[in-house]
N, C-alpha and C positions, 0 to 999 in steps of 0.2 A: 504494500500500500504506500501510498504518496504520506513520508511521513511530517508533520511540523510539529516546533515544539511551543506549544502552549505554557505563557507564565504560570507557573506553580506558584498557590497564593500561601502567605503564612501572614501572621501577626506581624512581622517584620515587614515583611517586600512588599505587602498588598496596599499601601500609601505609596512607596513609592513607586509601586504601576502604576495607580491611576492618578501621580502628580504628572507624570508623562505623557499622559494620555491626549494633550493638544500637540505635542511635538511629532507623534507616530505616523510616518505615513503611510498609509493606505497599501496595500500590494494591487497590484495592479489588473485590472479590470480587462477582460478579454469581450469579444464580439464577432460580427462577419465582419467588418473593417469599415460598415456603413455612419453617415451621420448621427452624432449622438446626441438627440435632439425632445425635448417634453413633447409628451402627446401620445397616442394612440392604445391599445389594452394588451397585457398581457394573458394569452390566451392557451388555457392548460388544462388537462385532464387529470383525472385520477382514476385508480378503480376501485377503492371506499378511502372514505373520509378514517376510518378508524378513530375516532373519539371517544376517548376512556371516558371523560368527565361531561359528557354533552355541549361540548363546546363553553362548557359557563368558565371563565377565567382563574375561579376560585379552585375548583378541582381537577380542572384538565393537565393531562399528565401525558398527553403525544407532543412529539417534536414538530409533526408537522403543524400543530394549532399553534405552537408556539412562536413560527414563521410567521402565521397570520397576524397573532401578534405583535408583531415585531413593526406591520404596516398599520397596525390598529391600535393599540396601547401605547400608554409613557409612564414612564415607572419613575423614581425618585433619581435613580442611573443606571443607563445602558449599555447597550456595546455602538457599536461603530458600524454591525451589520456588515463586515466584509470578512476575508477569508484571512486564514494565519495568525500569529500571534498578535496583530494588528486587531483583530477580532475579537478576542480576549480581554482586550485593554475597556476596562471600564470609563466612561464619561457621564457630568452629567447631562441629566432630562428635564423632569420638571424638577428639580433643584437647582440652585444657582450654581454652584458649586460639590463638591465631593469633599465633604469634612472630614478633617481631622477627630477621631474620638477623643473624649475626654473622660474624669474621674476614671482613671485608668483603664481605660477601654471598656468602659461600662455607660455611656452615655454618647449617643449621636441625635445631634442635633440638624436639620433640615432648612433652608428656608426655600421656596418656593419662587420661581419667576413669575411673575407678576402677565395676567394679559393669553392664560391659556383654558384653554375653553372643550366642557364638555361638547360632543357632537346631537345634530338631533338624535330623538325629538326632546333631550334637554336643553339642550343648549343655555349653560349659563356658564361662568366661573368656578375652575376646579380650586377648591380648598382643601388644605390640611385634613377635617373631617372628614373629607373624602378619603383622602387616605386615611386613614383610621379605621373607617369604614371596613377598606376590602379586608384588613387585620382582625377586623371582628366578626368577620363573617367565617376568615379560615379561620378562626376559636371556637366556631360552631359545629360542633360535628355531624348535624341533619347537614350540612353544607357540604360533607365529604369532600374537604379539602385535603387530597391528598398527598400534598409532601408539608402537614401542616407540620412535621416532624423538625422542618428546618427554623423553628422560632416557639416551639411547646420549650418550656422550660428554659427558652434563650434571652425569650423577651418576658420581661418581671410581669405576671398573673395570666399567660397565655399556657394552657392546660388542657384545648380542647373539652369544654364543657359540653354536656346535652343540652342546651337552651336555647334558643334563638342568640342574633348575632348582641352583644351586650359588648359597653364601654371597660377597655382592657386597663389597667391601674399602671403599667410599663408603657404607657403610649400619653405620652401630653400632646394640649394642640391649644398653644397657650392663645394664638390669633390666627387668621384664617389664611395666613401664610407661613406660619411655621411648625413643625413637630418634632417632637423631640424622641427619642424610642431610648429605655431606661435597659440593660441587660442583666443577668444575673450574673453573670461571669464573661472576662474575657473574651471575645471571637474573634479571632482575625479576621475571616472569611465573611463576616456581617454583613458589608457591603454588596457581596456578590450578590447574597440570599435576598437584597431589595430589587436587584435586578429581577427577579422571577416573573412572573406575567400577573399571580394571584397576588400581589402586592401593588399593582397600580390601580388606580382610582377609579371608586366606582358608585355610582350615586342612589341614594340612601332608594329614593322616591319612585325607582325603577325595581331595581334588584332586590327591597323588599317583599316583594311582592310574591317573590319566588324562595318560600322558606326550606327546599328540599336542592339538594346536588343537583345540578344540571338544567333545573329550568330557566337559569337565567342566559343558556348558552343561544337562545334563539332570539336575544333581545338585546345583545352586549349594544354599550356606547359608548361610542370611539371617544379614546384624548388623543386620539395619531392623525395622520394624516388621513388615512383613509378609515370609511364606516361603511356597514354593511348597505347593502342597495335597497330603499325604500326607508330606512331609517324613522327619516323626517318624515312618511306616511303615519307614524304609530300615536296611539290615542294614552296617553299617560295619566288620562286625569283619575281615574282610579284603576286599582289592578284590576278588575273584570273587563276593562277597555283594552287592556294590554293583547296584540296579538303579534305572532311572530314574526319579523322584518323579511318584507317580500325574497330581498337576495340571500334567502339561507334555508335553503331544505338538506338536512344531511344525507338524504336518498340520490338528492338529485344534482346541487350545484352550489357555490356560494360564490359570488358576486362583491365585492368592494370598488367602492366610489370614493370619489375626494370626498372628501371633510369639509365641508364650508367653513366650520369654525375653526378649524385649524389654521394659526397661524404660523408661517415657515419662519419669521424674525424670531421665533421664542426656539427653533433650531436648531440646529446643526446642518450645513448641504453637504459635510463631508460623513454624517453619521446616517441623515436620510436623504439622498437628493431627490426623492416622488418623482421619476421622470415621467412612468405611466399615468397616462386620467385614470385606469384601475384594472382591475385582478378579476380573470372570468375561470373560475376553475369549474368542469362539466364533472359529473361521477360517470364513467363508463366502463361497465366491469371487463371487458375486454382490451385487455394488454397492446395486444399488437396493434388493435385499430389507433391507440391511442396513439403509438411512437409513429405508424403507416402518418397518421394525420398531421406530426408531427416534418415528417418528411414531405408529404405533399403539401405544407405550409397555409393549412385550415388551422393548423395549434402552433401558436409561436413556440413551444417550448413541452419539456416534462414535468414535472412535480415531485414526486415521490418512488414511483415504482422504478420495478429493473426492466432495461430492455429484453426482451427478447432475443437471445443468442442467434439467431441469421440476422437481425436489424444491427442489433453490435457491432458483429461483423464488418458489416459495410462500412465504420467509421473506424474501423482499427485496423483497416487493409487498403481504405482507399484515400488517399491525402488529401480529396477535394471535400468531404465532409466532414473530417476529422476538425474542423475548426469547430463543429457546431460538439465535442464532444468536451465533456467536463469532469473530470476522476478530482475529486476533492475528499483530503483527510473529512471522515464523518468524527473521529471522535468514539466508536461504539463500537460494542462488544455483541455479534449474535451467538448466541447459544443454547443446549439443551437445557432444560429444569425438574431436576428432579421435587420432589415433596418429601421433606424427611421425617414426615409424618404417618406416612402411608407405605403399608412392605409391597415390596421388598426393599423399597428404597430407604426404610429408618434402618437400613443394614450398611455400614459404611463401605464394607468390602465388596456389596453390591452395584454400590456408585462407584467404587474405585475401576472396577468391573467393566461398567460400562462406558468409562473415560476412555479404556484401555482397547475395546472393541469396536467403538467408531472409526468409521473408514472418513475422518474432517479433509481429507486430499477428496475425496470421493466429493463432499458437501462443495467445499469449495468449487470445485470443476464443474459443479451443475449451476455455481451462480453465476460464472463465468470465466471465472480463473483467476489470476492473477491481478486481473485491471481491476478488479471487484475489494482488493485487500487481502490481507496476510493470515497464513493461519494461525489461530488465534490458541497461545499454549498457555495460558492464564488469563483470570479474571481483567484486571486491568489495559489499556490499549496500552503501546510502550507512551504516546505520547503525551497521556495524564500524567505520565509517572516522569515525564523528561527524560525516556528513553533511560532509567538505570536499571529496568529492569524490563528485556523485549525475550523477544522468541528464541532464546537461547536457552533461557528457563523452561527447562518440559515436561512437568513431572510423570507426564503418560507416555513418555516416546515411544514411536513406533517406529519401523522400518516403513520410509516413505512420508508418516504421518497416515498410512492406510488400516490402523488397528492391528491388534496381535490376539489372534485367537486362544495361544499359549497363552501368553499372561493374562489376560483376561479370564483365563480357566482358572489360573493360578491363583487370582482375587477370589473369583467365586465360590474355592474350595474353603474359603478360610470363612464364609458365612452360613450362617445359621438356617438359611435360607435352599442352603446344597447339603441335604443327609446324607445321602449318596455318595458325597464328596468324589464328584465326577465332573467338576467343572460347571457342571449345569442347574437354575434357579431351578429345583425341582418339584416342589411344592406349590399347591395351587394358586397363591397369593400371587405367583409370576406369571400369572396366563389373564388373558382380557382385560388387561390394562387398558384405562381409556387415553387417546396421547390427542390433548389439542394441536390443531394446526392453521394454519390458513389458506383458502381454497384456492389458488392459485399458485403461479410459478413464481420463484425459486421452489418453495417450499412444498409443494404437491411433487417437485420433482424428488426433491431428498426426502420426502415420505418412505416409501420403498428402503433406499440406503439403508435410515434407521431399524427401518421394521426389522428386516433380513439380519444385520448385524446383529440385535439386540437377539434374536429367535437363534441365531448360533451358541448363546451362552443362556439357552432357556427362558428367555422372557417374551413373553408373547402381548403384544399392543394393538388395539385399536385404534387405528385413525379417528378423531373426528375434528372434518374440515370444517372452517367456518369463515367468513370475511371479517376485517383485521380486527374492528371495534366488537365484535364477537365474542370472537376468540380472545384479546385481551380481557374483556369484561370476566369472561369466563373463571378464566384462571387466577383474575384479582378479586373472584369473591372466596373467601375463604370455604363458606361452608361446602363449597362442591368437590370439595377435596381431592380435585384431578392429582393424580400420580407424576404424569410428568406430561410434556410439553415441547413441542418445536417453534412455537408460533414465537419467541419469547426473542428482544436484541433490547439494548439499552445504551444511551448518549449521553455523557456528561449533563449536568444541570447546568456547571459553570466549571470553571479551569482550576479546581480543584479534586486529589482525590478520593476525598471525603464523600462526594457525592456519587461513589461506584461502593463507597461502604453502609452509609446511615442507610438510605431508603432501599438497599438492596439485601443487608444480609443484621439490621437492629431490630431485637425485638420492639423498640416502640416504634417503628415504624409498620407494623402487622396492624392492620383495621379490617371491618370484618366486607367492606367489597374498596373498592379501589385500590387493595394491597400489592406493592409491588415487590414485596419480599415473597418471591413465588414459592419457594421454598421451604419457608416458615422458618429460617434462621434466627434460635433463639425462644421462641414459642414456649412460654411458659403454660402449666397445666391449668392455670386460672385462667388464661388466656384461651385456653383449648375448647376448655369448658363453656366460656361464654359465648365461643362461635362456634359452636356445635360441632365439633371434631374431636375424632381419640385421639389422646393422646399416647403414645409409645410407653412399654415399658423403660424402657432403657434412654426414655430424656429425649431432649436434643439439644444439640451443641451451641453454644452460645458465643458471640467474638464480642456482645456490650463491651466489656471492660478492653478489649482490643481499641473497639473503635473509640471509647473515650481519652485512652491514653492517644493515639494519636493524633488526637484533635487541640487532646491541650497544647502540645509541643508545637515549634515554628520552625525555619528555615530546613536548614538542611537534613537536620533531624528527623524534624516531620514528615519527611520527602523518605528516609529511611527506614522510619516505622512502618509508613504507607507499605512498600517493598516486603517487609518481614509480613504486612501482613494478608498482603496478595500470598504469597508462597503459603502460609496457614491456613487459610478459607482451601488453598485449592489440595492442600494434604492431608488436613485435619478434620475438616468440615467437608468437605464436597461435594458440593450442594449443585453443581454443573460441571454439563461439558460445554466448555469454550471453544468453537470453531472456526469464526472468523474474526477481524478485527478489519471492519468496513473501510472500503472507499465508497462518497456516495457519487452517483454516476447520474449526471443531466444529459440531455442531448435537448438542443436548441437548433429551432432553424433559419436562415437567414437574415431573416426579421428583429431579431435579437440584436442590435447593434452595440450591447455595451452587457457583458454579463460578471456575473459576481457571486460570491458566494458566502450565505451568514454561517458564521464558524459557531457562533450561539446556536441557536434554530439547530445548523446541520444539515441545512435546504437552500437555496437557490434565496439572494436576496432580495426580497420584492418591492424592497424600498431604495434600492442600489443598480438597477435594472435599466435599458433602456429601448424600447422597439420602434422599428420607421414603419408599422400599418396604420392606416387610418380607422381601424374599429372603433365603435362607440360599444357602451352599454345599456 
């Protein structure tokens, strides 16, 4: 994979990254070589939306919603929306600045620019209680704010209550330009976590309305440049008027237009330049038609999915297309998931097992190969970790990276799970596994792969396919207790790598649906209990005190622990197979005169973009 190295945040360096962050400049922006000029729509398919959180800002937990908002929200401070460590570099948004903490890094304080403005149909001045606001909503847990994980216990009386969204005692908002956020201890990484999308502003008199996760994802209003289409149609005066903005059906399509209220002086044109009048993304579950459309230049561009291996092709053999092709660091780890709560997988030796029997040469070669990213021999990408720890570390090697049927027998004899001790899961617990997936390609294609692999060392699984928002839901609700999992890849929050530990392998980050801890790393039995799952006799492994020692620690250190404790999760715990370690792959076509890429997001930047058609919307 195309590797870069993303700043590594600590207590130490993370001020002086983003005192930097006006001098950085940009890496450079690629296109078909045409005028790069404001105007006309960027026009894109998908084949599902896959939204964990209903698109409501508060719990949405996909990378691609996060793109969206990136044209649609402003947070306290953001990124820069382009690609490389340039990407990384925090600046502010609607703050004036990027403060300094204070009372020893226990107290950040905010002021606000003056002159920025919700979108319809509110349209008024965004204040400090505004932001307050979306903080009190992820403290709600009907709100199923799912990475509320990154400010429970960080920010003084944020605890995720049962209650409606209620004024938090860590959050002052002393005038309608300033706020001040009170911590319980040190964070270094504070900063990053206001970047998040659930922490921009969001106003009381709409999004009250919607006291349950996800309702308010059909009604979001914009503080960015661009709002959804129809916006300014909706009837606010009381919540039964409310109905959902014309340009957002998740079946079918979602639409962004300028922002009338948006003003560019309160800016950045180097963080957003809006050179599109807006963003037409179609749902078409068919792959090829979408990249075919792309080449016959009905779609200015791709979105999310993978090409099709003959369309690929054509751009990595023929020189005259190959402008329109774009392999950018994603940042992300795809991988198997097991449940270490359900056998045979709460048998370590099982997981070890099937580390050992994956054909990941095999996986990789069905995504594409090589241009797709590197195969992935640990948790962590190398370039979270700043490359001190890449693919040289392998604790399942095989000849090839094609699996070892011997060793993988060798695991299996030593579980509880092989009486026999013939190599093979022999007992019933290893047969009709159910295994989510998603119903299309790549992953329909490495369906088969796993199955067969997995059925040489006796475990026998059931496919069940689903489209992406599905299948995630599926497996982030706890009580369904799926065994394991293909459908499952995961992206940086922010350029720290803390966030490939908390929300992936802490017990407080287990909720009983939008859990992204697939595995239940950590699952205490009081835990189990409440979300209706057995628990194991023999426990499950826990890394909390792992991930807290690392989090207190700074610089170099903290960069070290990190490493120690990638190599743990993937020895000790084993809670996945790790396969790949992504490139993600755009193809644009002609139309595209200036393209870019959000290192945030991990998609295509829609606010850094520029196309010479004249579509309207």
């Amino acid at each position: 994979m195309s590797i870069r190295r993303p700043a590594i945040v600590s207590s130490v360096v993370v001020l002086a990254i983003v005192a930097t962050a006006c001098g950085t400049t940009a890496p450079k922006s690629t296109g078909s070589g045409g005028q790069v000029r404001r105007g006309g729509v960027y026009r894109t398919a998908i084949s599902s939306f896959g939204f964990t959180g209903g698109f409501d800002p508060t719990g949405e937990y996909l990378g691609l919603a996060w793109d969206f908002y990136g044209a649609m929200l402003r947070t306290l401070v953001t990124y820069r929306h382009v690609a490389g460590p340039a990407g990384n570099v925090l600046v502010p948004d609607l703050a004036t600045s990027v403060p300094q903490p204070t009372d020893g890094g226990l107290t950040y304080t905010f002021h606000l620019k003056p002159g920025i403005m919700f979108g319809p149909p509110v349209s008024r001045p965004i204040t400090s209680q505004d932001i307050a606001y979306a903080f009190e909503r992820i403290d709600s847990r009907p709100e199923v704010a799912q990475y509320a994980f990154y400010f429970d216990g960080v920010v003084q009386g944020m605890s995720q209550h049962g209650g409606p969204p209620a004024p938090i005692s860590g959050i002052d908002t002393p005038d309608a330009s300033t706020i001040v956020f009170h911590l319980t201890r040190p964070t270094g990484d504070f900063l990053y976590r206001l970047a998040l999308p659930a922490t921009a502003p969001i106003p009381h008199e709409v999004a009250s309305c919607f006291p349950t996760g996800g309702g308010y994802g059909r009604d979001v209003v914009s503080s960015g440049p661009y709002m959804i289409q129809g916006a300014q149609n909706v009837d606010i005066s009381t919540c039964t008027a409310i109905t959902p903005m014309s340009g957002f059906d998740p079946t079918t399509h979602l639409t962004l237009v300028r922002n009338p209220a948006y003003d560019q002086a309160t800016d950045s044109t180097s963080d957003r330049s809006n050179l599109v009048n807006g963003i037409s993304v179609i749902v078409d579950s068919n792959v090829t038609d979408i990249f075919e459309k792309v080449q016959n230049g009905s779609l200015d561009g791709s979105l999310a999915d993978t090409p099709p291996a003959a369309i690929e092709q054509q751009y990595l053999t023929n020189a005259s297309p190959r402008s329109g092709y774009h392999a950018d660091s994603g940042d992300r780890t795809w991988f198997l998931t097991m449940n270490l709560t359900t056998p045979p997988f709460d048998d370590i030796h099982v997981r070890e097992a099937v580390n050992l029997i994956i054909d990941k040469a095999g996986l990789v070669k069905v995504w594409g190969g090589s241009t797709h990213g590197e195969i992935a021999t640990h948790i962590m990408p190398p370039t979270i970790l700043d490359n001190q720890l890449t693919g040289s570390y392998d604790p399942y090697a095989t000849p090839g990276e094609a699996g070892s049927l011997t060793l993988a027998k060798q695991q299996m004899m030593l579980s509880k799970y092989d009486p026999k001790r013939d190599g093979m899961c022999d007992v019933a617990a290893c047969k009709g596994l159910v295994m989510t997936n998603r119903n299309y390609p790549p992953w329909t294609d490495m369906e088969s792969i796993v199955q067969q692999d997995l059925a040489k060392i006796g475990i026998g699984v059931v496919p069940r396919e689903l489209e992406t928002g599905a299948a995630y839901q599926t497996i982030q609700t706890v009580k369904n207790d799926i065994p394991i999992a293909l459908n499952a890849g995961w992206g940086k929050d922010y350029p720290d790598p803390y966030t490939f530990a908390e929300p992936l392998f802490s017990s407080s980050s287990i909720i009983p649906s939008g859990n992204v801890n697939y595995s239940l790393v950590g699952l205490t039995k009081a835990q189990a209990s409440a979300m209706g799952v057995a628990y194991p006799a023999g426990g499950v492994p826990s890394v909390d005190s792992r991930i807290s020692q690392c989090e207190a620690m700074a610089g170099s250190a903290r960069l070290a622990c990190w490493v120690i404790f990638d190599k743990y999760v993937m020895t000790n715990v084993v809670p996945w197979v790790p396969y790949l370690w992504a490139t993600n792959i755009t193809i644009t076509a002609p139309s595209v005169t200036r393209y870019q890429f959000d290192q945030f997001s991990g998609y295509i930047s829609l606010t850094q973009i520029a196309v010479n058609n004249t579509a309207t919307v």
